[in-house]
N, C-alpha and C positions, 0 to 999 in steps of 0.2 A: 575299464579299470574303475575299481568303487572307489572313491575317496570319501572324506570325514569332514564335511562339511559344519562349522558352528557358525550362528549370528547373535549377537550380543546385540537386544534390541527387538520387539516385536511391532513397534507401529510402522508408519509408513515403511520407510527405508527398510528397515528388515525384512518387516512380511514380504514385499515386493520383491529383494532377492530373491527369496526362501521359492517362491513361485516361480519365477523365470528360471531360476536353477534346476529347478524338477524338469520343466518345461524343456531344458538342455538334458538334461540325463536323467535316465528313472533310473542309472547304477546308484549313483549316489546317496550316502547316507546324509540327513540334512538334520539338523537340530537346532531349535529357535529357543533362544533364552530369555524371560521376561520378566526383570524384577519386578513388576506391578502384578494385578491380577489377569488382569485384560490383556489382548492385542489385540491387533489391526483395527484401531478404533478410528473415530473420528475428529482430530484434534482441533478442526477450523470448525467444527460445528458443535462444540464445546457450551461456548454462550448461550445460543439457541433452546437448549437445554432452562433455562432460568426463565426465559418468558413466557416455557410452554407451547412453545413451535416442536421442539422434540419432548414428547410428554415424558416418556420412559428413559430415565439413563441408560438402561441396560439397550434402547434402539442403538445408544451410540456405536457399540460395537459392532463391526461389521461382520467378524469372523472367530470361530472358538478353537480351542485345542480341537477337540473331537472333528469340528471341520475341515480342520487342514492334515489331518490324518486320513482322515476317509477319502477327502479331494486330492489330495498333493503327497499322499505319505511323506508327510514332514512331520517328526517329531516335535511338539510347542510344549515347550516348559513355563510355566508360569509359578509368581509368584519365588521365582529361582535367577537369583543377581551372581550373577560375574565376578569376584572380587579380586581375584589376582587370573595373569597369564602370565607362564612361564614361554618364553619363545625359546629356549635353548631346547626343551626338553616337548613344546609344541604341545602344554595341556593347559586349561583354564581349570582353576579351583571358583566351584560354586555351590554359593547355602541356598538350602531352602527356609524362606522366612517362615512356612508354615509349622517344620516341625524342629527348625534351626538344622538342620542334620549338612555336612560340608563333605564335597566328594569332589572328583577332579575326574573329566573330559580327555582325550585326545585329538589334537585334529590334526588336518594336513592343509586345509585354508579355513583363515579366520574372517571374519565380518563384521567389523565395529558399527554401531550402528546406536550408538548409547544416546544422542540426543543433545537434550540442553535441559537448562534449569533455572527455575526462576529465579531473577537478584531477588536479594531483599537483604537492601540495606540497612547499615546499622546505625540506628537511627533512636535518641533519646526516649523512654518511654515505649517502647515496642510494643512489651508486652504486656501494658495497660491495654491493650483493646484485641478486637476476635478479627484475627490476621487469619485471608484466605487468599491462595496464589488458585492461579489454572492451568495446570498441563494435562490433566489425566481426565478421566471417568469419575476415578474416587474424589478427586477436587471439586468437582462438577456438582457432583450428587452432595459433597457433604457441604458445600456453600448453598446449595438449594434449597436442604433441610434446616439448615441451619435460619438463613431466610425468611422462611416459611413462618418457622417459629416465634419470629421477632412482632410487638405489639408497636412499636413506635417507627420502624422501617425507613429508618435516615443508615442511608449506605451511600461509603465512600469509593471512591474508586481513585486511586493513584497509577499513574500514566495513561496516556493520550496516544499509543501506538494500536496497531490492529486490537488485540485484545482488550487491553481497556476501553476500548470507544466499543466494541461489540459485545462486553459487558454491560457496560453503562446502558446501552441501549434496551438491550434485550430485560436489564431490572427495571428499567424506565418503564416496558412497555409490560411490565407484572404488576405496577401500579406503587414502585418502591420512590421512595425519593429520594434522588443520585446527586450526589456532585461526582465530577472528574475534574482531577489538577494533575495538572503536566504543566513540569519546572519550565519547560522552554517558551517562547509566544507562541507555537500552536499544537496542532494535534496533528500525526498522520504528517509524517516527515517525505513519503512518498511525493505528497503533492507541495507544491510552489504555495508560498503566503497568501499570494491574489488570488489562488483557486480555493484555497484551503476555507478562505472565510464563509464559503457556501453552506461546507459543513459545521464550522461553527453556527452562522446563522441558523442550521437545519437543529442541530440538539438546542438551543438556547429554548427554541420555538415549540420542541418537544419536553419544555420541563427540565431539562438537566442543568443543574447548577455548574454549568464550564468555567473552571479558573484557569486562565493560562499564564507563563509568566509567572509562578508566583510558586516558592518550594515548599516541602515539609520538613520543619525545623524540629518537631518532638512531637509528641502524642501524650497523651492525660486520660483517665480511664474515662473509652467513649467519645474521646476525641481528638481530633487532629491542628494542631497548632502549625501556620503556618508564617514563614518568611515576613508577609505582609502585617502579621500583626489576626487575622483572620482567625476564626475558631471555627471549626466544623464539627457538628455533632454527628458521631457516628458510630453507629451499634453494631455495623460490621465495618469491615476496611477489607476491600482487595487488592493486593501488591502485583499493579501490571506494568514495573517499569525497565523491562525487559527481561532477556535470557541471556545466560552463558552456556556455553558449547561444554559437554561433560565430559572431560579429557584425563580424569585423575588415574581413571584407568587404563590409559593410555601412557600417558604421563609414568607411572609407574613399572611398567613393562619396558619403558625407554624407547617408545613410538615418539620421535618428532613430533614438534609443534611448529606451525607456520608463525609470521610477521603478527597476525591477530589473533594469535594466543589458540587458537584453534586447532585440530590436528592436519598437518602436513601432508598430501598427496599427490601423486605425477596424475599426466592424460587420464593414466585408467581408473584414477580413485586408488592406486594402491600405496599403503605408508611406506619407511626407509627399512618395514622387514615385505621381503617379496611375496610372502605366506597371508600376509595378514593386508586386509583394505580399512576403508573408514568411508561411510557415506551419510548425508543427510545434514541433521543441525552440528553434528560434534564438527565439521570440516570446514576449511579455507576454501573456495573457489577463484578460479580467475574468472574474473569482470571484463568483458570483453572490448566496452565501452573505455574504460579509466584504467585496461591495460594494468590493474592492481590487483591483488588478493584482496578477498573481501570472506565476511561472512554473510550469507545468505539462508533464512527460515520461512521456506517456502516447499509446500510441500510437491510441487511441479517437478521440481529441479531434485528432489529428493530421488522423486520415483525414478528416475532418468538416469542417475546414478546406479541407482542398483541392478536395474537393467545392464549396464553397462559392467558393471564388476561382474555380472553373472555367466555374461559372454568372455570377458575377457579369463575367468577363471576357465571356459571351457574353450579358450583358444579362439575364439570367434571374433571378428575384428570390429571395433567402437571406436565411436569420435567423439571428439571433448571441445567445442569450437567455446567455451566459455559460455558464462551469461549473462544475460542485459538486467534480469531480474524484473516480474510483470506480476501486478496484483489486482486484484481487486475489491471493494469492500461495498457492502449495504450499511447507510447509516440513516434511519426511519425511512422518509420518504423519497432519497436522493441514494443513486447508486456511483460508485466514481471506480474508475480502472486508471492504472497508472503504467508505464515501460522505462524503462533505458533512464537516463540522466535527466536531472531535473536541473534549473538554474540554481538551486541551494546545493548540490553536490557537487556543480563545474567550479564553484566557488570556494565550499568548503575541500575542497581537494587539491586546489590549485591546477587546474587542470590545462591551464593555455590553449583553451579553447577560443579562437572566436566563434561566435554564436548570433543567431536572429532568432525571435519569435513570433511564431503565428499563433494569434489567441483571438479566437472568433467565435461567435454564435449562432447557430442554427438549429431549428427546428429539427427534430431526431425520426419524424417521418412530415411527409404530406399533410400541408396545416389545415386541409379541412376535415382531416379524420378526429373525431373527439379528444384521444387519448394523446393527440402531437402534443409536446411539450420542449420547451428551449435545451438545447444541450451546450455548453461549456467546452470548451476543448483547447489544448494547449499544445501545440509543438514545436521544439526546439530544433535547431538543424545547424551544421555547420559553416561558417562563411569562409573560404568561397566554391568549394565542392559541392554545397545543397545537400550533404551525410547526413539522412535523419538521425537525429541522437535521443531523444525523448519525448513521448507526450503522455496528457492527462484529458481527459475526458470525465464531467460531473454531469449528470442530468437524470431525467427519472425513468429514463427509456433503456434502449441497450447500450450499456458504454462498452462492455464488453468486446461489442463487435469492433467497435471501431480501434481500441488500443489491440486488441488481438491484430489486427491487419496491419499499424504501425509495427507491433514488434517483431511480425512475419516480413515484415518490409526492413527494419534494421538487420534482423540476421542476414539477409540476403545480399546487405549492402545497397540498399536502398536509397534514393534523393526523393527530394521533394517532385521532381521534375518525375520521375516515376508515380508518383500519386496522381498527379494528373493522368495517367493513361490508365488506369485502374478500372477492370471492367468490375462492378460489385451489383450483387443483385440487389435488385428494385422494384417494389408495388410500394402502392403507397399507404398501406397499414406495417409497412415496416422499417420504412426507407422514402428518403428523396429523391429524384432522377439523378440529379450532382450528390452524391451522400457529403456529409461533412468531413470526409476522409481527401473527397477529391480537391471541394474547396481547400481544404489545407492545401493541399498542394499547388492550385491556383496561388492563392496568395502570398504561399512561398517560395514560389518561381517569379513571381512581382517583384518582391521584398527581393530575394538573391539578383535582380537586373536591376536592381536601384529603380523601378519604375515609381514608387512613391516612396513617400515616408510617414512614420508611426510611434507613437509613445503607447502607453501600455495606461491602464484604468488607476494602477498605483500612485503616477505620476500627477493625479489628476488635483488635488489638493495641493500639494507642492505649485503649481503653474498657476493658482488660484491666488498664492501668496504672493507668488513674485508677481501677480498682476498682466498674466499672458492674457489676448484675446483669445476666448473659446468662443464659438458661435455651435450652436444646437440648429440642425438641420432638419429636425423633426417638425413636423406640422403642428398645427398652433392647440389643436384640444390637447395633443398628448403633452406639449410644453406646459401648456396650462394643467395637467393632471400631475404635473412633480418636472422640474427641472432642476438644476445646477444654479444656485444662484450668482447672481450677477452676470449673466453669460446673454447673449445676445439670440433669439430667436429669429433665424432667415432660413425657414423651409426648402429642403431641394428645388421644390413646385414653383419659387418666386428666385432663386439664387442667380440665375441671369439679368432678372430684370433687376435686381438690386447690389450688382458689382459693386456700386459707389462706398456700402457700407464694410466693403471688406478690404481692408488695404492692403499694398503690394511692398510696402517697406519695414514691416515685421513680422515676426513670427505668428501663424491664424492653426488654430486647433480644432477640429472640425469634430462632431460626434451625435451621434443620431440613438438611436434604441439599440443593434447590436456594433453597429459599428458598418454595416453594409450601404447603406445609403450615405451616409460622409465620406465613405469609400467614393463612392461614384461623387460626390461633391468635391474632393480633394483632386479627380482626373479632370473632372471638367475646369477647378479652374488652375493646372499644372497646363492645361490645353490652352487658357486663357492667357499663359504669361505669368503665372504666381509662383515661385519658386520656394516660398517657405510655409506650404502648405503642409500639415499634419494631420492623421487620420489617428484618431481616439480607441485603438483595438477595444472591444467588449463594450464599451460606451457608454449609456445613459443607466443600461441595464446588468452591466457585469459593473459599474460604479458604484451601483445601489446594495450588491451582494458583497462588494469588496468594501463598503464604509461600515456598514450596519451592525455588523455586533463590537467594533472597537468603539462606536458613536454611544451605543448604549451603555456597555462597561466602563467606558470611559467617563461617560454622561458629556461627551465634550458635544459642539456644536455642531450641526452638520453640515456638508456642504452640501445636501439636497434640500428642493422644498419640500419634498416629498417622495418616497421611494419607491420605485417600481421593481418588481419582482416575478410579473408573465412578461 
């Protein structure tokens, strides 16, 4: 049977139907609607475009009208928006911006697939200065020219999410000079405060002017006036402080909307008309993790969607287990992948979790290979099942690897105690024998049997005030090369023969370079009879990355003598 297939929507989510649909029936009549010029572009590789990693805007696109004709016999309309659906009568009215001319569709299933859009708030003074958002091709290109053009090349960037930090970066590295301000204290809500400061630390050191903390109150021609009292001179301004789900059209046709303003669908993606779905940015998902509707702008979960509506329109059977939601970003020199729940989301959502975490550092291959470098890594788990719920990984190696196996391990209902048996491949230009996926798991099958105990690198200034004993395990040049002040130097190498200096009737906070060696100092002396031993997660070295850009911005005092960063 032919049916009348339309998709309102040509990038991800759409094209991806449009293709798996044919791929299910060559009956079928298929027609892709595209108010832009462009489809199936590339919308995560967008920035890239600015520094000259993608020289051509027009590489962005991966697929043309004429292509998906000749490959897919799929009709692609472009430059042709959607503006009303009738569902009584099962037709869409749509103009063409090129010649204005409005003509009206029939179908038998419809496919929302409209997207999101940039906020941009309404904010004093706006349009006193050269406002450019990014979602498209045409955004891309006409900020890049515009750019190009400028003689004095002070660009601002507003918000701190994926996009604005992958702008900032990619102008940074075109030789522009950036600020980025994001209203909240950090950037990249993905990751936890104590991971996060890595990549602060990482743009400060590339140039970019990072304000966090601090809003935009008005703008003045060429400039940005903020909260603080602060003036930023700025010849362009990009508006990256998020998106809204584009529902109007939905909305109007009287398609439900979900709890988050987004549009409403069951297991299969389809809305409250049976005829008609919705996938991609315009939609709610369920959060598998927080058990809530959320909105979720990831183009993973997009494609996966439409796959799913394309089976389920031709009767084929799909599964919808929700999603944990997994990212990844490049910011200059440091890569970071994130999964599942962070400690800012168990809290901001109120989620009556108990939780533990393991936050350790190791080496992302075999440390005599040149290019080994320190990796970061964060995971949260539930107490007292060991339910991994989240991790983060920063380093300059593969993070990838390691939060893809976390989040392959959450979907499956994974514990900590499962990490440990993890067989993962290994040489040592790519990997360690124990990778940092298994240690997690060691240590959080330690942590879940009460076998020690631990404060986190946050903590570490706090403990300083109230006047705790910390004693540095580290041996005496690297003490001597930057320590913690006022803390007491007793190297593992000497830590038996010198028990006298470490007392049994208070609290002793142990902490070395990542944190593994205080580790083994903290067993040895729990074996000795010490009961209020503490092991310093991240330690000399994740304390140095978590002080250092608030010590600067702040100009306040540091608690290091000096800061280490291999």
């Amino acid at each position: 049977m032919c049916r009348k297939i339309i998709i309102v929507g040509g990038v991800a989510g759409g094209a991806s139907a449009a293709a798996k649909l044919r791929r299910n029936s060559e009956d079928d009549q298929i027609i892709m609607f595209e108010k832009g010029p462009h489809v199936s572009f590339s919308n995560c590789s967008l920035p890239y475009h600015l520094s000259g990693m993608i020289q051509d805007a027009e590489e962005l696109v991966l697929m043309n009208p004429e292509l998906f004709l000749k490959q897919y016999n799929i009709d692609v309309r472009v430059n042709s928006e959607v503006t009303f659906i009738d569902r009584e009568n099962k037709t869409v009215t749509v103009i063409n911006s090129k010649d204005g001319k409005t003509y009206s569709e029939t179908y038998d299933k419809l496919i929302l697939s409209s997207g999101a859009f940039p906020i941009i708030p309404k904010i004093k003074g706006i349009e006193k200065v050269n406002l450019f958002t990014v979602r498209n091709v045409v955004d891309i290109d006409r900020l890049n020219q515009f750019v190009s053009g400028l003689s004095s090349k002070k660009i601002a960037v507003i918000g701190g999410g994926f996009i604005g930090v992958e702008v900032a970066e990619n102008l940074q590295e075109a030789n522009y000079d950036v600020t980025l301000i994001e209203g909240t204290n950090q950037i990249l809500r993905p990751y936890d405060y104590d991971m996060v400061q890595i990549f602060h630390k990482e743009m400060m050191d590339h140039g970019v002017n990072l304000i966090v903390g601090d809003t935009v109150e008005s703008f003045n021609e060429n400039e940005v006036l903020l909260g603080s009292g602060k003036k930023i001179h700025a010849d362009a301004v990009v508006m990256a402080v998020g998106i809204a789900p584009e529902t109007k059209l939905a909305m109007d046709a009287g398609i439900e909307l979900g709890t988050t303003g987004a549009i409403k669908t069951d297991k299969n993606f389809c809305t409250n008309d049976p005829n008609i779905y919705a996938v991609g940015d315009a939609i709610e998902v369920y959060n598998a993790l927080t058990h809530l509707k959320t909105k979720l702008s990831l183009a993973g979960p997009a494609l996966k969607q439409a796959r799913s509506v394309a089976d389920h329109i031709n009767e084929k059977p799909t599964l919808n287990k929700g999603y944990i939601g997994s990212s990844a970003i490049k910011v200059f020199d440091y890569n970071g992948a994130s999964t599942g729940l962070n400690e800012a989301m168990i809290k901001g959502f109120d989620l009556k979790i108990q939780y533990e975490i393991v936050r350790i550092i190791l080496n992302d291959k075999v440390g005599l290979m040149p290019d080994a470098k320190p990796m970061h890594f964060k995971l949260l788990f539930e107490i007292p099942t060991g339910r991994i719920l989240g991790a983060q990984a920063i380093g300059k190696g593969d993070v990838t690897k390691r939060i893809d196996i976390i989040a392959s391990t959450i979907k499956f209902g994974g514990t900590v105690e499962d990490l440990k048996d993890l067989e993962l491949c290994y040489a040592p230009p790519f990997s360690t024998a124990k990778d940092i996926v298994n240690y997690a798991g060691y240590v959080g099958t330690n942590l879940l049997n009460q076998e020690f105990k631990q404060v986190n690198v946050d903590k570490v200034r706090s403990l300083l005030e109230e006047g705790k004993l910390i004693i540095d395990v580290r041996e005496p040049f690297e003490y001597e090369n930057g320590h913690i002040k006022g803390v007491i130097n007793v190297p593992l190498s000497e830590l038996r023969s010198r028990l006298d200096e470490v007392p049994k009737d208070k609290p002793v906070y142990l902490h070395c370079r990542t944190g593994q060696r205080s580790y083994n100092a903290v067993l040895a002396l729990q074996n000795l009879g010490y009961d209020q031993v503490y092991n310093i997660t991240g330690s000399f070295l994740g304390l140095s990355f978590y002080e250092y850009y608030n010590d600067k911005v702040l100009e306040r005092e540091s608690v290091c003598t000096n800061y280490n960063f291999i």
